[in-house]
C-alpha positions as CSV (number, residue, x, y, z in Angstrom):
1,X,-2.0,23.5,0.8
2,X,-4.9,23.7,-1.7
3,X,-6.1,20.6,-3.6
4,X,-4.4,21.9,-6.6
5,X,-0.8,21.0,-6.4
6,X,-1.7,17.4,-5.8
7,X,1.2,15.7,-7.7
8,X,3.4,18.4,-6.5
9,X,7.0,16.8,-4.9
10,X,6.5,16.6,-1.0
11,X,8.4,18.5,0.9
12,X,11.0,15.8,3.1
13,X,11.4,16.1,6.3
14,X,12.9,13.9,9.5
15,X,11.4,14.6,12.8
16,X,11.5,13.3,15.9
17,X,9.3,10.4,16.6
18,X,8.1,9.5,20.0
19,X,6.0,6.7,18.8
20,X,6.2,3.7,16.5
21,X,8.9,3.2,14.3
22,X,12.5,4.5,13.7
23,X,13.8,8.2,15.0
24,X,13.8,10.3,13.8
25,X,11.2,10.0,10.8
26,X,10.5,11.2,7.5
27,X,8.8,10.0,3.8
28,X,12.1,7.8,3.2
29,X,11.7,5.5,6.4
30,X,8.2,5.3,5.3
31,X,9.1,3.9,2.1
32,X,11.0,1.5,2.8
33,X,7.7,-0.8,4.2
34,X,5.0,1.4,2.3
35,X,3.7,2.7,-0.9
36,X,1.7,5.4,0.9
37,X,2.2,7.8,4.3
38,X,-0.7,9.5,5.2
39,X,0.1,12.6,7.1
40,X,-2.3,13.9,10.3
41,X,-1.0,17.6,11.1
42,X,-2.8,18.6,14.4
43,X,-3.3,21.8,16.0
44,X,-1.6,21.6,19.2
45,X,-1.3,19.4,22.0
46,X,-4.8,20.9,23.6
47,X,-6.3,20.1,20.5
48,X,-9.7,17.5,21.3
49,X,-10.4,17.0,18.0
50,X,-7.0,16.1,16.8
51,X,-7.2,13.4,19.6
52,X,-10.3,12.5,18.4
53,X,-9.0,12.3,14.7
54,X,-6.0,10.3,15.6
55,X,-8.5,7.9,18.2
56,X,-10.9,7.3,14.3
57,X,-7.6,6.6,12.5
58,X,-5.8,4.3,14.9
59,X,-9.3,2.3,15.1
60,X,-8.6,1.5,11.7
61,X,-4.8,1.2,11.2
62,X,-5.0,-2.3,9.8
63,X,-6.9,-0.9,6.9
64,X,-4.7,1.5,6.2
65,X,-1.6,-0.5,6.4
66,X,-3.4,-3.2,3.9
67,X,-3.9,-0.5,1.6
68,X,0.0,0.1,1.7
69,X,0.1,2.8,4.1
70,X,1.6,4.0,7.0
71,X,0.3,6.7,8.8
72,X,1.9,9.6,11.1
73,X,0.8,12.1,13.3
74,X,2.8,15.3,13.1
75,X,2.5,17.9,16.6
76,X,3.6,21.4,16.7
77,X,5.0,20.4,20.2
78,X,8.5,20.3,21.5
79,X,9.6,16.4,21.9
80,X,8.3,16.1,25.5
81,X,5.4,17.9,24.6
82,X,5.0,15.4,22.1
83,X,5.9,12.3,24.2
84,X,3.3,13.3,26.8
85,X,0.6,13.4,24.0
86,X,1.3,10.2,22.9
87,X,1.1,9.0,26.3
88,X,-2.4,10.0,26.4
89,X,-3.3,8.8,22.8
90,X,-1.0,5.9,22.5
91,X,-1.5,5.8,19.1
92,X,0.2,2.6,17.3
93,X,2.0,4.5,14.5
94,X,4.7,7.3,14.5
95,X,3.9,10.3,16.3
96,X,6.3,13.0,15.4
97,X,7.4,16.4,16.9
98,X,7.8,19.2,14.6
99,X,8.7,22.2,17.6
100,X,8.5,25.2,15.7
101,X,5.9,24.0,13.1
102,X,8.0,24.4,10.1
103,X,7.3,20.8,8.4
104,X,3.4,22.2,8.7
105,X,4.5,25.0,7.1
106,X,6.4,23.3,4.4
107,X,3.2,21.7,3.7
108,X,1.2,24.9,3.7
109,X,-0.6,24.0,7.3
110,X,-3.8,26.4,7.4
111,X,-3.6,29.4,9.6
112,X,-6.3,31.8,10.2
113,X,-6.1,35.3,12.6
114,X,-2.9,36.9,11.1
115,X,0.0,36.8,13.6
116,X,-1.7,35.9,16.1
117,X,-2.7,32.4,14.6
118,X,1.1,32.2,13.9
119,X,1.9,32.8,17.5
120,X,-0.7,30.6,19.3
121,X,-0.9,27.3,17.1
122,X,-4.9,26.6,19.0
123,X,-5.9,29.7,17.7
124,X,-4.7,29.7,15.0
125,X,-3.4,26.6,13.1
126,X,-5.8,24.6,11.9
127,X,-5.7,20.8,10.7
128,X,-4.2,19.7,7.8
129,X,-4.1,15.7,6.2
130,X,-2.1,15.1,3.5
131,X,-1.1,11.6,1.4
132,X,2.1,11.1,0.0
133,X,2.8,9.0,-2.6
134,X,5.8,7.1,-1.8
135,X,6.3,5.2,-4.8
136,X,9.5,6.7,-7.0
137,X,10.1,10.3,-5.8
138,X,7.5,11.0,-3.0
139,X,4.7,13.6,-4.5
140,X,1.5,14.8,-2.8
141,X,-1.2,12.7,-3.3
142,X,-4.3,14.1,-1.8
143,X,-4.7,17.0,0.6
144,X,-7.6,18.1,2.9
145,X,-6.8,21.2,4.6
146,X,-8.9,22.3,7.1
147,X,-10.9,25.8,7.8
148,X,-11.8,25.7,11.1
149,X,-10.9,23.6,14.2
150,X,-13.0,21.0,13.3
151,X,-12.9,20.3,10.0
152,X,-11.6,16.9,9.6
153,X,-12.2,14.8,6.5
154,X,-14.0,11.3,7.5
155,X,-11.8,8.5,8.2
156,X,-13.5,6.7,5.1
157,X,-12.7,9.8,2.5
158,X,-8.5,9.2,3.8
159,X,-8.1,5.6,3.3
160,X,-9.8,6.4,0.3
161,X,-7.0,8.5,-0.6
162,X,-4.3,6.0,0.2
163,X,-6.0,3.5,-1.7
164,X,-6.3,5.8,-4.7
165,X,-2.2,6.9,-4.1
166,X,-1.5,2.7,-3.6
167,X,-3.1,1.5,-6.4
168,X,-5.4,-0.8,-4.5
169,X,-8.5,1.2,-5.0
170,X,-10.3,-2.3,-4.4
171,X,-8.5,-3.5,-1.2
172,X,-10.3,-3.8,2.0
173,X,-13.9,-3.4,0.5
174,X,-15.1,-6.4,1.8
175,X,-16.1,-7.1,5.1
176,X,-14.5,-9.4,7.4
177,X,-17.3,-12.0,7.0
178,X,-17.3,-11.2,3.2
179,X,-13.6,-12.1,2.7
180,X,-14.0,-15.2,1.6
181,X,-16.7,-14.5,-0.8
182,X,-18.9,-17.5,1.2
183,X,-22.4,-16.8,1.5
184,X,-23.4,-17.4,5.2
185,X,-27.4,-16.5,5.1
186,X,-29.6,-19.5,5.6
């Protein structure tokens, strides 16, 4: 997926989720509650920057969720696969198993080294994050597909993203001691 068909429909989906939230799970569940889903597609379950991705993202799930949006993590794992992930990340939004990788592929999920980056997803997959915008029928919002194994956009540039695909371009910029616009310096 290239930055280019942003506003392109979004593929739909339902996959197993082994997290939080309903199972399976797919853009329409997300909409009920949300006017965004951000969407983390990770390399495989070896993967230490995926964890470490997820780990940035989950550190600022309120943020996300006050800009409208839900996030998902989506594994090219079987569901156990993808249950013992979570177990390790125990990340507080849905975690989803897509088994042979074909909702990554729906999305055009990088892959580098020919067939054999199609048969072994840590060599070849690489990372994908996508925003959907659920409100009316759910399009592509932003995409950030990824090179190399580490490419990751920073957590600031995707809630960014939702906040753009929301509306609220202006939520959550102030800080905590900010929020009441109170000027506490002596």
């Amino acid at each position: 997926m290239t930055r280019s068909i942003e506003g392109s429909p979004a593929p739909d989906f339902s996959l197993p989720n082994v997290g939080v939230g309903p199972d399976p799970y797919g853009p329409a569940d997300a909409a009920a509650d949300h006017d965004a889903l951000l969407l983390l597609f990770q390399r495989d379950y070896f993967c230490g920057n995926c964890r470490r991705q997820v780990a940035a993202v989950a550190d600022r799930y309120d943020e996300f969720r006050a800009a409208g949006a839900e996030v998902a993590s989506v594994l090219p794992e079987s569901v156990d696969r993808t249950r013992d992930w979570q177990g390790v990340v125990d990340l507080p939004y849905p975690v989803l198993a897509d088994p042979g990788g074909e909702t990554g592929d729906a999305y055009d999920q990088p892959t580098r080294f020919g067939a054999l980056g199609n048969l072994f997803d840590l060599v070849g997959r690489m990372p994908l994050a996508v925003v959907l915008d659920l409100r009316g029928d759910p399009a592509v919002a932003a995409a950030f597909p990824g090179r190399r194994p580490a490419d990751r956009p920073p957590v600031d540039d995707l809630l960014a993203a939702c906040r753009r695909a929301t509306g609220r371009e202006g939520a959550g910029d102030a800080t905590p001691d900010d929020a009441d616009g109170g000027d506490e310096r002596a």
